[in-house]
Structure formats: structure tokens, C-alpha cells
C-alpha positions, 0 to 999 in steps of 0.5 A, a space after each residue: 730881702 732877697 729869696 734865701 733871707 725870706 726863706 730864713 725869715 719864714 724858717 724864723 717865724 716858726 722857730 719864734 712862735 710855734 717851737 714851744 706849741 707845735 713838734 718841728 714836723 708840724 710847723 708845715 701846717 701853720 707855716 705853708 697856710 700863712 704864708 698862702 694867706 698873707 701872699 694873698 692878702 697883700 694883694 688886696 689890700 689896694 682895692 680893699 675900700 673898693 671891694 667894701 663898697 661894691 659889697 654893701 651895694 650888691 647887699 643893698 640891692 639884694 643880689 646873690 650872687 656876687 662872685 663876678 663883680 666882687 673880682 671885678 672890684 678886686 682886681 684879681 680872680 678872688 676876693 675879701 669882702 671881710 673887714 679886715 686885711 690881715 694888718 688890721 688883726 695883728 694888735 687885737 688885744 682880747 684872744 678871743 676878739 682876735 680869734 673871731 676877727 680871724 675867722 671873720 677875714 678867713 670867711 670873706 675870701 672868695 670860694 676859689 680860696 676857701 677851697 685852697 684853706 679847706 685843702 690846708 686843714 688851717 681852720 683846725 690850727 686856729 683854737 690850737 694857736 689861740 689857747 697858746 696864745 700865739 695866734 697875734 704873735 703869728 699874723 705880726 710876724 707875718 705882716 712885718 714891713 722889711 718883707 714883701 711876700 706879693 708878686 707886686 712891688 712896695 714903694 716908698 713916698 717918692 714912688 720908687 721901689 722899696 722892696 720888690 715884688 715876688 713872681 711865681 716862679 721866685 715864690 715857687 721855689 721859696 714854697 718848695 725849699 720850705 717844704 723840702 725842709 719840712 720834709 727832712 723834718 718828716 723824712 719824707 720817703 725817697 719819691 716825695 721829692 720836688 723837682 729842681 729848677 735848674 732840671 726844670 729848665 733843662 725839660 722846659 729846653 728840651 721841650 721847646 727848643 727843638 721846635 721854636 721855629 714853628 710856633 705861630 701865633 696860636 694857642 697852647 695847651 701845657 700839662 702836669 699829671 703830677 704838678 706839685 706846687 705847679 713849678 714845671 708849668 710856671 717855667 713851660 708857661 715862661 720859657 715858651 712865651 720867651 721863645 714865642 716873643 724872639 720869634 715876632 709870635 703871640 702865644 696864648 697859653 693854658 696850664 693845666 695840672 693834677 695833683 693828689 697832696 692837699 698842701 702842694 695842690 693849694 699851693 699850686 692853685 693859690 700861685 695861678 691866682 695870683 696870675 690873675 687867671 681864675 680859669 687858670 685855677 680851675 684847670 689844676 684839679 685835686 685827686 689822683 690822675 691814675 684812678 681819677 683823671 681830671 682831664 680825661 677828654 683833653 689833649 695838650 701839645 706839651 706835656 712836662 712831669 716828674 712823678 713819683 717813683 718807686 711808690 706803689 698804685 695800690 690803692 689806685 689799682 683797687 679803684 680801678 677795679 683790681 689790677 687785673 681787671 683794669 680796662 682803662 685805655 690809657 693803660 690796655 690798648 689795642 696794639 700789634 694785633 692785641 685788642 687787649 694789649 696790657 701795659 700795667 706795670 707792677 702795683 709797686 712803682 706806678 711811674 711809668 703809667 703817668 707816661 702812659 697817661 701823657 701819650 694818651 693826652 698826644 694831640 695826633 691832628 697838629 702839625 706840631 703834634 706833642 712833646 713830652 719831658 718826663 723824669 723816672 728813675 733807672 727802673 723804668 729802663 729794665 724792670 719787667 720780662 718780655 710780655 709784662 707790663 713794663 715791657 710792653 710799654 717801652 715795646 708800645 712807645 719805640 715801635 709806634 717811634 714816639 721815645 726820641 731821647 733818654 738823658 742820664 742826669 748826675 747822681 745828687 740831683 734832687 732835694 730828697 734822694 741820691 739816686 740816678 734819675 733821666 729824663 725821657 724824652 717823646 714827641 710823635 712828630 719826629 723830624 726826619 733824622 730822628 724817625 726809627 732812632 733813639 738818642 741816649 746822653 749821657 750827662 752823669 758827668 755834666 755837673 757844678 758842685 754847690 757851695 752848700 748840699 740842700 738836702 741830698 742836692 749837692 750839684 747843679 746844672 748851671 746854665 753852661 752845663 744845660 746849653 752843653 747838654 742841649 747841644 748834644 740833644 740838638 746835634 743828635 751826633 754820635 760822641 763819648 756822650 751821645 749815642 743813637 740806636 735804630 729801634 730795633 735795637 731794643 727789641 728782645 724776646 724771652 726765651 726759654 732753653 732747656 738743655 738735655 739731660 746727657 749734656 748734664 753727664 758730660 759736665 758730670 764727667 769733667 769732675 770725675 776727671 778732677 776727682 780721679 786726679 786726686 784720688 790717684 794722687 793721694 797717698 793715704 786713704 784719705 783721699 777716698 773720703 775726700 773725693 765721696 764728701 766732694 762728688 755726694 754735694 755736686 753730682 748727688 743726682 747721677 747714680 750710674 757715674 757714682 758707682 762707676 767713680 767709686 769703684 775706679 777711685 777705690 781701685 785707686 786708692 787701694 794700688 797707692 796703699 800696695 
């Protein structure tokens, strides 16, 4: 099967088993878990009879704690010392006996995936599933041989490839189009979005490409404060590692991620797993990274994010003490001889604060420094005055020369909403040509239509349409696309100016030309009626010129009568 038959496969199973027991809404809530589980579980299933064994000696000899050695029979960075293997459950003939079997294989996974099931609430679907009477019919459909849901590849008796196993990448984008569909089925505000993996791609180039000739052999440090199923880390972690390889290089390199929804967080986590990283794994923590950042002391050299726009930060601006009262430095600094210089935008859209959150991670001691790719909608590019937060922060990131680009992508570009999105671009080693400038590409024409919409997605960027964009970037030449500004440009100052009251008069007396003209005009006495209904709206505030006008205009109209 390939992805979009695994993806209507898993659709599938939905529409069969819970239709008549969950609304459409909540198939999410069996569906995302299962699949977690039976990713999982496949994974285990070799090394079962080996990690049976090492628990009854661990058991035998009386030792407690046995996470290490239970991985180290596994293979993996977690484990199932139940029984069971999900394969075993599917004929259990008694619903309860099936139902305790259940919980008893749940409860032999390791705590790294205890913690991923607790994030999933999927305990609570259990007596939900069992008193419906399609908990068996849910782990058959599951287990089902036409379709492998591990990373590892299923071969037959002569050893060859039957079907293919499934990396990350490929089962992060089946997990993101399933929750896109729940989405719709939820509908999801605008800003629960998931990010696309053809821009994906595009951040990942521009993140990379301009500096793959100074990667050495050394350690990497890659972050997303708001990562989702972790599908921009995966992509980082694939593409430097390419770069890394056509240059003779030997990379080594940590993700590392936030993420505040329990499903994505999960998801994200259980992914790194299976990577065999359990370290990886504990690097993606759980929680909001404006109120509560989980790597609040660490510093990364690349730094990929699409947060979400257009939501508000109530909720974190009260943890935080109160919008007013924020001192967290991240977000008020020490800046152009302001010791409290104040970038908090308003509680109504916190996007541009996981920008500020990702230039306070800047390593500023490498040669390399960092770089950042970061995807915001339009109101990131005017909404504040002068000396609001807003203003601020884009006057704190071109005067100290980290915004390098902004790219304008099509309209249409993402699953959930139509409007126009950028990605922002900063880095604070800048190469020389690009020191005191700022690059702006207009990319909203660069698209491929697809063949069917996914959602509000109705264009792509194909592989051509990136390297064009990429060489506009690379180029950094001005043309019909591609436009540079010295920063400078982009500095302004609210003004305020008040006009003397005389000027007002002088306005004044343009009207009462254009009335006289009517009045003297006219030829009835109508016309003064017509002049007092027109001056009372307009000039109602100039009571000397009023009488002055009446008696002109009365004069007037009294030689037309004669």
C-alpha cells in the first residue's frame, strides 16, 4: 500500500467500527492512539520472546529497576513485558476477557509510552469500546497483514520485501492528513493548522543551503517551540544530515521541541521513539513554551517553527503575571538604552513572541551562530504603532541585523486556512553582502495547482518552484521577485500633528464660495434653504463665517427675487 491507500485504510476502519458509537468528531480519539499503538507494537514484535525472558530473570533476581535492560532486550527505546502482542488480542472470544488482556498489554509498555497513552486520554475509550462491542473488531482492523504500519519492512518466506516499512517522515505526514480531516470534522479555527511538507522543505533549504559549506564534523542542536507531530524536526534532521554526507561531513544531531496539545505532543514523541532515541524523546516537552519554556537555558544553532497565528496568549500572560507586569527576558530587554524595553505584542495574537523566544535560544559564540525559519501570517508585518510591542520587536530585530528575508508565499498554501502566510528569515551571522539589508521575495505567483484541494490547500510548491525560490534567496539580486532594502528603510516614528485652528477657517472659506455660487445662482428662495441645510452639517462650528454667510447669501437671494 502506498501512503494515500493507508491513509483511506485508517479513514476506513473509523467509518466500520465506530460510526454507529462515536459522532465523526471523536473518531480522533480511538483512531490517533491505535494507530500510536499498533506503530508500536510492530515494532516489537521480533524481540517479544527476548524481552519475556529478560523480565522473568530481572523478576527472579529480585531487581527493580528494569527499564535499561528491558530496552536493551527490545531493541528500542521502549518496551511490552505484557503477554501479549497486539496480534494475540484480536480473537479473544468473552469481551471482558478481551478487555482485561487489553489493559494488561497496555500496562506492560515501558513509562516513555505510558506517558504518550495518558497524553491520549485512550484508557477512557476502553469500557466505551467494550460495552459497544467493538473493541475486537477495532484491534482486528488493526492488525490486518495487507498493511504495515512499522518503520521496518515485512518480508515473505524468501526473504524479499512484501510490503515496505514506513520512515517518519512518510508516517508524519499520514498522521497530520488524518488529523487534518478530523479537523475539518471539528472545524478547527484558522490557526490549528499543520504545516505542509512541500513549505517544510522550502524552511529546511533556506535554513540550510546557505551555509552547507561550513558544516563540520560536529554537533547540531535543532528546535521547535511549537512542533506539532514534530514533522519540521524530522525534515531539519533529514535534510542537514544529506548536506552533511555530500560534503564528506559526520553530523550529529539532537532534536529538540515543545508542544502544548496532548494528541500532536504524543504523536511527536512516540515518532522520536521509534528512532531509537530515547533521549531524543525526552527532548520533546509537554506545556506551553510562552508561560512555561521547557528549554529555558539552552541555545540551538537551527531553529524551524510555524506557530500559531491569530490566537490569543491570554491565558499565558496571566501565568506570566499579567501583561503588564511580564519581566520574562525573552520578551523585555535591555535595548537602545531602554533597561525595560517592551516587546509584548497584544494578548490577541502571541505569534510573534515565539520569534522572540527563538532569537533568545541564538547561539552568539559559533561561527555559524543560528538561523532561523519561522512562518507568520501578514499581521506580523504592521500591526502595532510606534513604541508598542509589536513595533518594537521588528525595531529590536533590524536594528541588531538578524531579519535577513521575508518570502511571501501563495494564498491556499496550507490544510486549514486561505490567507497569505511568509516565512521569516534570521540568522545573526550574516554574510557580508547581506549586513545592514533586508531581502523581500515575492513568491505569491510561484505555485502548481493540485489535482484535488486537501482542505483549503489547493497549490503546491513542487520541487522546481523551491529551487526557483531558493535561487532568488541565494542570489540576493534585486528583480520582479526579489527586492533589497537597507534597514533603515524601515524605521519610522509616530508623529503627531496638530493643525491651527485658522487653517480650519481657510478650508471654511472654500465652502462658503461653493454656497455662494449657489445661492447667487438660484432662482427662487429655495436656495437659501438649500445653502443653511448644507453649511449647518459642515461648518456648524464657525459661528462668526455663519452669520457673515448668511447675510451675504440673503442678499443674494433677496436681488434674484427683485
Amino acid at each position: 500500500m502506498n501512503q494515500n491507500q493507508i491513509i483511506s485504510f485508517i479513514w476506513g476502519i473509523a467509518d466500520d467500527c465506530l460510526r454507529d458509537v462515536y459522532v465523526r468528531g471523536k473518531y480522533r480519539d480511538v483512531i490517533l492512539p491505535m494507530t500510536v499503538i499498533r506503530r508500536l507494537d510492530a515494532v516489537l514484535e521480533e524481540t517479544k520472546d527476548e524481552v519475556l525472558a529478560m523480565k522473568k530473570m530481572l523478576d527472579e533476581a529480585g531487581i527493580l529497576e528494569q527499564t535499561s535492560a528491558l530496552c536493551n532486550a527490545s531493541g528500542e527505546a521502549f518496551y511490552n513485558c505484557s503477554p501479549f502482542i497486539l496480534k494475540d488480542l484480536r480473537s479473544r472470544a468473552k469481551a471482558q476477557q478481551l478487555k482485561a488482556n487489553f489493559i494488561a498489554y497496555l500496562d506492560g509498555f515501558s513509562p516513555n509510552v505510558q506517558e504518550i497513552l495518558e497524553k491520549f486520554k485512550f484508557r477512557n475509550q476502553i469500557d466505551t469500546m467494550t460495552d459497544a462491542g467493538i473493541l475486537g473488531a477495532v484491534i482486528e482492523k488493526f492488525v490486518d497483514p495487507r498493511f504495515n504500519l512499522s518503520p521496518k519492512p515485512v518480508l515473505d518466506d524468501k526473504g524479499d520485501v512484501d510490503l515496505p516499512g514506513l520512515d517518519n517522515h512518510t508516517m508524519g505526514v499520514i498522521f497530520e492528513e488524518l488529523i487534518r480531516r478530523f479537523n475539518e470534522e471539528n472545524n478547527e479555527e484558522a490557526g490549528e493548522h499543520f504545516t505542509p511538507r512541500d513549505v517544510i522543505e522550502l524552511m529546511a533549504d533556506l535554513i540550510f543551503m546557505s551555509i552547507k559549506d561550513k558544516i563540520t564534523d560536529s554537533t547540531y542542536l535543532c528546535y521547535d517551540g511549537a512542533c506539532g507531530t514534530g514533522g519540521m524536526l524530522t525534515i531539519a534532521d533529514e535534510r542537514l544530515k544529506v548536506l552533511a554526507r555530500e560534503n564528506n561531513k559526520n553530523v550529529s544531531i539532537h532534536l529538540f521541541g515543545q508542544e502544548i496539545n496532548p494528541e500532536t505532543y504524543a504523536i511527536a514523541k512516540a515518532d522520536l521513539l521509534l528512532k531509537g532515541d530515547g533521549k531524543a524523546a525526552d527532548n520533546i516537552v509537554y506545556g506551553s513554551t510562552l508561560s512555561n519554556d521547557g528549554h529555558a537555558t539552552t541555545e540551538f544553532d537551527f531553529m524551524l517553527s510555524n506557530p500559531p497565528y491569530g490566537k490569543s496568549w491570554k491565558t499565558d500572560a496571566e501565568r506570566l503575571g499579567g501583561k503588564k507586569d511580564i519581566t520574562d527576558p525573552r520578551f523585555v530587554l535591555n535595548f537602545a538604552g531602554d533597561p525595560e524595553f517592551n516587546m509584548i505584542p497584544r494578548v490577541s495574537d502571541g505569534q510573534m513572541l515565539f520569534l522572540a523566544n527563538n532569537i533568545s535560544k541564538m547561539k552568539h559564540n559559533t561561527e555559524l551562530g543560528s538561523r532561523i525559519a519561522e512562518v507568520h501570517n501578514g499581521s506580523s508585518l504592521f500591526t502595532g504603532d510606534a513604541g508598542q510591542g509589536e513595533s518594537n520587536f521588528r525595531r529590536y530585530m533590524i536594528e541588531s541585523d538578524y531579519l535577513e528575508a521575508i518570502i511571501a508565499l501563495p494564498e491556499n498554501m496550507f490544510y486549514n486556512t486561505g490567507i497569505a502566510t511568509y516565512i521569516w528569515v534570521l540568522t545573526n551571522r550574516k554574510e557580508s553582502r547581506r549586513k545592514g539589508k533586508v531581502q523581500l521575495i515575492d513568491a505569491t505567483n510561484l505555485k502548481s495547482p493540485l489535482r484535488k484541494n486537501l482542505g483549503n490547500k489547493n497549490c503546491q510548491l513542487t520541487e522546481d518552484i523551491r529551487q526557483q525560490i531558493m535561487e532568488l534567496y541565494l542570489n540576493f539580486e534585486e528583480n520582479e521577485y526579489s527586492k533589497i532594502f537597507d534597514n533603515q528603510e524601515f524605521g519610522y516614528w509616530k508623529i503627531t500633528v496638530e493643525r491651527p485652528l485658522r487653517r480650519k477657517a481657510e478650508v471654511n472659506r472654500v465652502k462658503i464660495d461653493e454656497f455662494k455660487q449657489i445661492a447667487e445662482e438660484a432662482k427662487d428662495g429655495i436656495a437659501w434653504e438649500l445653502v443653511q441645510e448644507v453649511y449647518a452639517e459642515n461648518m456648524k462650528d464657525s459661528y462668526d463665517t455663519y452669520m457673515e454667510f448668511e447675510e451675504k447669501v440673503a442678499k443674494a437671494t433677496k436681488k434674484k427675487k427683485s
